[in-house]
C-alpha positions, 0 to 999 in steps of 0.5 A: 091489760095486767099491770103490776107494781105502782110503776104499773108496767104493762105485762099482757093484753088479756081479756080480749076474746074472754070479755069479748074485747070487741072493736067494730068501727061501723063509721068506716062502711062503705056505700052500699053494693050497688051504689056509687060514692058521692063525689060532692056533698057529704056522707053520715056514717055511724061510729060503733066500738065496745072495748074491754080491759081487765088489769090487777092494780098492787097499788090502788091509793099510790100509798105506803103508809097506813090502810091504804097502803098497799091495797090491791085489786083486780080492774075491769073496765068496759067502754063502747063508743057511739056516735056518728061521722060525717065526710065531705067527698068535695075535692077539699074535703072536710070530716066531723066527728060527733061521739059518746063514749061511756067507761064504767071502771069496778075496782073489785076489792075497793068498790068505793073506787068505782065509777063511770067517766061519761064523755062526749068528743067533738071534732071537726077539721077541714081545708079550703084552698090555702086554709085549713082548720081543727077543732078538737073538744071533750067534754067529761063527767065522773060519775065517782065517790064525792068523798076524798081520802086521809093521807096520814103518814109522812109527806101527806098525799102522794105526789101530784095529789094522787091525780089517778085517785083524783081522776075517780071521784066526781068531777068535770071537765071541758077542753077545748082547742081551735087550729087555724091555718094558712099555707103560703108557699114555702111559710105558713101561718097557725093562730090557735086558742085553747080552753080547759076548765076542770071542776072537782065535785069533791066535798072540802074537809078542814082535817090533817091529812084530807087531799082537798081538790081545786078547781083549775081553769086555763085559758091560752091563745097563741100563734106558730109560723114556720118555713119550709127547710127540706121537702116535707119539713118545717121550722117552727117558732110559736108564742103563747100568752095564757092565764091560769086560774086555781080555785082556795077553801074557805079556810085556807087562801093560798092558790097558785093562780097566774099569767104566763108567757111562752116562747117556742121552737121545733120541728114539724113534718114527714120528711121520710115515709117512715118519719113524722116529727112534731115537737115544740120545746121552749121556757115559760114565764110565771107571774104570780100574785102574793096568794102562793106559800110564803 
């Protein structure tokens, strides 16, 4: 995919047959001829992918100001996939995805920006009757440069920390989410609880200028109730209480670790063929210590 400008708008998908953009999803074969799909039990499947993107970035540092400004480069990207998948032909059916999928990135005119995101994908969902269940993790190691980047012009580092350089330089990172549900009648009832932890393997450096990253951990469990209002279509009120960690340097003890709270509401369901709505919207509410900036 090209991209062009820092607002990076997608301009064409190219590269698909020249770098042979290959998309073979062998999870999705089938019994052989001859044979007969199990009706109980479960079935393994191979999952089998390669993909390959080459973009043009205007702007790799997200930068106006001194030599980093305005520093361009062509982008390949090469990422296959591998793992296995395994579904229950019972008449509550259940799947489990187990895959690993590395994506070596070389940035042609800025080779320190190159690197290797190594990830592996779990998932695993199922129902029995009234109850249902997901659980969807990820676990990610960058394989990037350790040293962070000199930000000297006005203003310091670009917005957001410049999460897409960041999201180059050696880190990890683990996410976990567990649904649980149960369906009665018109109502049903979805307890979960989530698990993010990100761990920057950046070297912390006390210069003007140098974007030091922190460590960050969140932990969040909550609960959704909704109610059947048309055919296909749910009113959902949910609550969240979570705790969110931010890690300090050695020389500097500001952080912005606290504990939330989180009222929602929205819409969930298929209420036409053509229509899937999902969507909670509601306020969140931060207590933080006496650690932030004054």
């Amino acid at each position: 995919m090209f991209f062009i400008g820092g607002e990076r708008r997608a301009i064409s998908v190219a590269l698909a047959a020249a770098l042979g953009a290959l998309s073979l999803r062998a999870g999705e074969i089938g019994p052989a001829a001859g044979t007969s799909s199990p009706v109980q039990g479960g079935d393994w499947s191979p999952v089998v992918s390669l993909s390959a993107d080459e973009y043009y970035d205007s702007n790799v540092y997200i930068y106006e100001f001194g030599e980093l400004a305005g520093q361009d480069s062509m982008v390949t990207q090469i990422e296959p996939e591998m793992g296995v998948r395994w579904k229950d032909g019972d008449d509550e059916p259940s799947d489990f995805l187990f895959a690993y999928h590395p994506r070596f990135t070389w940035f042609h005119s800025e080779p320190s920006e190159d690197h290797i995101t190594h990830s592996v994908d779990c998932k695993h969902s199922g129902h029995s009757g009234i109850f249902s269940w997901e659980a969807t993790g990820r676990m990610a190691y960058v394989d990037g440069d350790r040293q962070g980047l000199l930000f000297l012009g006005p203003g310091g580092a670009p917005a957001i920390g410049g999460f897409q350089v960041r999201d180059r330089r050696e880190s990890f990172l683990a996410k976990e989410t567990v649904r649980l549900r149960w369906d009665l009648g018109p109502v049903f009832v979805r307890p979960q609880a989530e698990v993010y932890i990100h761990d920057f393997m950046t070297i912390h450096q006390d210069l003007p200028g140098y974007c030091n990253y922190l460590d960050r951990e969140r932990f969040e469990c909550g609960a959704d109730a909704g109610v059947a209002i048309a055919p296909g279509l749910w009113l959902v009120g949910g609550y969240r209480a979570g705790i969110q960690k931010q890690d300090t340097t050695q020389w500097h003890p500001v952080h912005y670790s606290n504990d939330y709270q989180r009222a929602l509401a929205g819409l969930e369901g298929e209420p036409l063929p053509w229509l899937k709505l999902s969507f909670l919207i509601g306020p969140s509410f931060h207590r933080f210590n006496d650690t932030v900036a004054p």
